[in-house]
N, C-alpha and C positions, 0 to 999 in steps of 0.2 A: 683152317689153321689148327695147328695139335695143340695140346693141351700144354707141349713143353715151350713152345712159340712161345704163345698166349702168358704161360709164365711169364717167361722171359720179358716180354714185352712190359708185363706189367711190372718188375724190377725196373727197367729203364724208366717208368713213367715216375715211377718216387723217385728216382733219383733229384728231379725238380724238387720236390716236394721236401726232402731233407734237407736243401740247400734252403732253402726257405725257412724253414724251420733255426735253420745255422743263422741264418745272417738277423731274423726279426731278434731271434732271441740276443745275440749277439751285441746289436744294438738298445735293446729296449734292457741288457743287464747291465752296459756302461753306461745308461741315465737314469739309473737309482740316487737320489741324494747319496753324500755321503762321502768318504775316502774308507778304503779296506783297511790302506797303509794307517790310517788313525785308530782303528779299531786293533792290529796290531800293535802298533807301538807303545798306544796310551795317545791319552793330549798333550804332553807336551816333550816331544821327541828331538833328537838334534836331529839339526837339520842333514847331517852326511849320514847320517841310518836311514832316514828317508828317500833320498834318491840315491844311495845303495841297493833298497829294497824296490824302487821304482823302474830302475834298470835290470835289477833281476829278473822280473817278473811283467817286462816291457812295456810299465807302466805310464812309460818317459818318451813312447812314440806317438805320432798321429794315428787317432782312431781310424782311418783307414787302411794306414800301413799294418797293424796291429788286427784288422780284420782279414786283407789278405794273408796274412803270416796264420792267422788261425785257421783259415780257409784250404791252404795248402796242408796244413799239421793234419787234419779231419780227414783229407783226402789218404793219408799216410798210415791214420791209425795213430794219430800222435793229439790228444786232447788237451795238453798244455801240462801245466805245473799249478794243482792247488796252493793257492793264497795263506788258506787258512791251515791245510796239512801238511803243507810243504812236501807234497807226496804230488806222482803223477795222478791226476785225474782216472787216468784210464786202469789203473789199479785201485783207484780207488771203487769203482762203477763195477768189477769184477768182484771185487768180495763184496760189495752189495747186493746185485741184482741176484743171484741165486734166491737171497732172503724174501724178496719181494716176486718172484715169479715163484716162489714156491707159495707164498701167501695167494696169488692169483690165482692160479692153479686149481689150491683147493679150493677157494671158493666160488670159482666155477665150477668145480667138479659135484660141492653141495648145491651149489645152484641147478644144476643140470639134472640131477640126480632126486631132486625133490621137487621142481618145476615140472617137470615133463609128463609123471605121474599125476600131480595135482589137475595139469590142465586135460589130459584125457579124461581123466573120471568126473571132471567139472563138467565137459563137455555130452558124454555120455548119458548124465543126469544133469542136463539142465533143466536151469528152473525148482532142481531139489534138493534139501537142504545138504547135501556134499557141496553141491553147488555157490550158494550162499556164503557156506563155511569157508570157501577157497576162494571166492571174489573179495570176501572181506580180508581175509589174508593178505592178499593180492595187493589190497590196496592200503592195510596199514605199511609194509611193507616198500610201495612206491613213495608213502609219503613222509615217512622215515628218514634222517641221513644217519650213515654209516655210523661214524662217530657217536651219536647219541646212543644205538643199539649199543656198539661195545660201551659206552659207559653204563649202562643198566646191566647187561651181561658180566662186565665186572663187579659194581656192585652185588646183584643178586650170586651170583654162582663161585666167585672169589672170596665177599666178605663174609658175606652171611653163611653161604652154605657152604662154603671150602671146601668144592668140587674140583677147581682149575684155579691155575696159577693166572695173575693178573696182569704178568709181566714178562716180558724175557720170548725167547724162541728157542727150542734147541733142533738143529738144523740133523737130518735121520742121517746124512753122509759122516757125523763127526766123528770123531775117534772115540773109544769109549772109556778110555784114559782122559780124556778132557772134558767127560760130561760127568758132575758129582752125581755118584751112585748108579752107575750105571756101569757094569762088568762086561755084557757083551752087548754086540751091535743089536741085539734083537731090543736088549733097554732100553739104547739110545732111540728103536724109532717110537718105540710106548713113550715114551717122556716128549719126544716132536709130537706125536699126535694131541697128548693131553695137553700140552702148548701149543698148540696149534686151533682147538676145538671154537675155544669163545674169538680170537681174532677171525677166524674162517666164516662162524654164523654173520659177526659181524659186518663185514665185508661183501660174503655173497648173499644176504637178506633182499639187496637189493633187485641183484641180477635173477633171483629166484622170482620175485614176484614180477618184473616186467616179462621173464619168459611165459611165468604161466600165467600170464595175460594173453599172450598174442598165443602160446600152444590151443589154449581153450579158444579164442576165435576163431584160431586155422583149422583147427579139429570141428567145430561147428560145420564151416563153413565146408569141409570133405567129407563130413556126413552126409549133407546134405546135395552131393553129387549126384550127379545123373548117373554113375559108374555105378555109385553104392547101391544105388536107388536098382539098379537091373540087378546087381549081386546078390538084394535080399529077393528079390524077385523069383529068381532062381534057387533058393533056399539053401544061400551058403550059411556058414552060423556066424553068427556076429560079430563072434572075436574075432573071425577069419578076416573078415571084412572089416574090422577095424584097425587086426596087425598087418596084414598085407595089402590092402586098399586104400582107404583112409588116413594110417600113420603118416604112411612117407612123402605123401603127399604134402601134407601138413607141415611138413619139417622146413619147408624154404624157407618161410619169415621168422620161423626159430632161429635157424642159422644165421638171418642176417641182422636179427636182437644180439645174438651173442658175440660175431664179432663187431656190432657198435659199441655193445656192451662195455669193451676194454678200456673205452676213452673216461668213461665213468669209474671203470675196478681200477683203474692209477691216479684218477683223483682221489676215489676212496684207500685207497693204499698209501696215501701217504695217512690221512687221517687216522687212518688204525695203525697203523705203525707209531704214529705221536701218541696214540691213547691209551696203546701196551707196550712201548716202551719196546718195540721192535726195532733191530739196526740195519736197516733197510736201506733202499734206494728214498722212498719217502723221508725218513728220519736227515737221511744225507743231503736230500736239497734243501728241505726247512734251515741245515746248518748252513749250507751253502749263502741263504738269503739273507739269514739272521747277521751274518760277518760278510757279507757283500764279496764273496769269493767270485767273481764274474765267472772264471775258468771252470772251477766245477757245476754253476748254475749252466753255464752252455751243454759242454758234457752230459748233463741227467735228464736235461732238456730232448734232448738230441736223443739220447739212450730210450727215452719213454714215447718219443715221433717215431722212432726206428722200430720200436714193439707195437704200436699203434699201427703202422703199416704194413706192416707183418701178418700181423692180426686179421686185416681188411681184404691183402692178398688171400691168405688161405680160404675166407670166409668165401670168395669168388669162384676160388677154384672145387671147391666143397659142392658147389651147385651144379657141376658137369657127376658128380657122382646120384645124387640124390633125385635128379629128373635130367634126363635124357634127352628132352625138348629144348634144355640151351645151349646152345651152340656158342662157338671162338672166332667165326668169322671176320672178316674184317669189315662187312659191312657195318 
């Protein structure tokens, strides 16, 4: 089977899976205690604003009817009418998500980028104190949440030492008429980055130390090959055998850390997004919960299943590149 099948197949296999995703959530956000319509109105509202508002916003049908009618909208690209915004959802979800995949992003990109190094050279010199230095990392780091890091990060680097701003985002697309102080576009992305810097450690802190866990194992573990083992035999030089031999081999259970990885970096994204005051996807469901908006808690729901499986397809398809040994068949 080709690799575009194999794709393909695997889009058709989530489609289950986001319907599921649709319908638990669906259910499990119309039995929150509560009325929205109360939290709108006030407590003590007339009663024709009430099922005016109840009818708008189809509040006034049977829950079932009210799940097919969502069910058919999702199939359409039609995600309802926020509650609490009185905006379409699905505009709402567009000028969020940019915010929070760009926060993902980088902190993967720090995560990848300082994991991968850490657990070669851990690997390399084990048992020496590089070694030591990068397991202990490792492991303050796993047992760490996100949140806590960016509150110390703001404290130390925002109050005290007023290196980075503690709040806000400026996103490097914006116009540089709408960012204060900033004339040309080259400003706008120095001002994203320096906002960017403490949310990003915050965020990928974590995804950096479970990678360079498992790179330092899988690198042990391709040292110690019978491949390597004839390569130094023959007296290639080490690096040789550690960039072309060893590395890539090593790479499969990195791969499949980073994209599990995603289910954890969108829990942490909303957490850091409520800690700096980022206007994310994170920040929009917390609103969504706080004012029992059902329609946009399905939506963000839905939006972060849909990047979650995304995420797991590439990771699959990632492994026909990097060993050669896996195959698409249908066995």
């Amino acid at each position: 089977m080709s690799l575009l099948r194999y794709t393909l197949r695997r889009i058709a296999q989530a489609i289950p899976v986001l319907i599921g995703i649709v319908t638990i959530t669906f259910f499990l956000a119309n039995q929150i205690p509560g009325d929205p319509v109360d939290i709108m109105l006030g407590p003590t509202p007339a009663q024709e604003q009430v099922e005016a508002i109840r009818a708008q916003y189809g509040l006034d049908r049977p829950i079932h009817e009210r799940y097919l009618t969502y069910l058919a909208g999702v199939a359409t690209g039609d995600l309802g009418l926020s509650i609490y915004y009185d905006r379409p959802v699905l505009e709402m979800i567009l000028l969020r998500l940019p915010v929070t995949l760009l926060l993902m992003l980088s902190a993967f990109a720090f995560a990848i980028v300082t994991a991968i190094p850490l657990g070669v050279i851990s690997a390399k010199r084990r048992n020496e104190p590089a070694d030591h230095v990068s397991r202990i990392v490792s492991l303050i780091g796993v047992s760490t949440p996100s949140f806590w890091i960016g509150l110390v990060l703001i404290i130390v680097f925002a109050f005290h030492l007023g290196w980075f701003p503690a709040r806000g985002l400026v996103l490097p697309w914006e116009n540089p008429a709408d960012v204060r102080g900033a004339a040309t576009q080259f400003e706008v992305i120095r001002q994203s980055v320096h906002h960017l810097f403490l949310p990003m450690i915050g965020l990928g802190t974590l995804q950096m130390a479970q990678i360079t866990r498992i790179e330092r194992s899988s690198m042990v573990d391709s040292l110690q090959g019978e491949y390597v083992k004839l390569a130094r035999a023959y007296g290639v030089p080490e690096s040789t055998i550690v960039r072309k031999h060893a590395f890539q081999v090593a790479q499969l259970p990195v791969i499949t850390i980073i994209g599990l990885g995603l289910s954890t970096a969108l829990g942490g994204a909303v957490l850091t997004e409520t800690v700096f005051e980022i206007q994310g996807m994170g920040r929009l469901i917390i609103t969504a919960i706080n004012n029992q908006d059902y329609q946009l808690i399905m939506g963000t729901t839905l939006v972060f299943g849909f990047v979650y499986v995304i995420g797991v397809i590439i990771t699959d398809i990632t492994y026909s590149y990097l060993d050669p040994r896996v195959t698409y068949g249908d066995d």
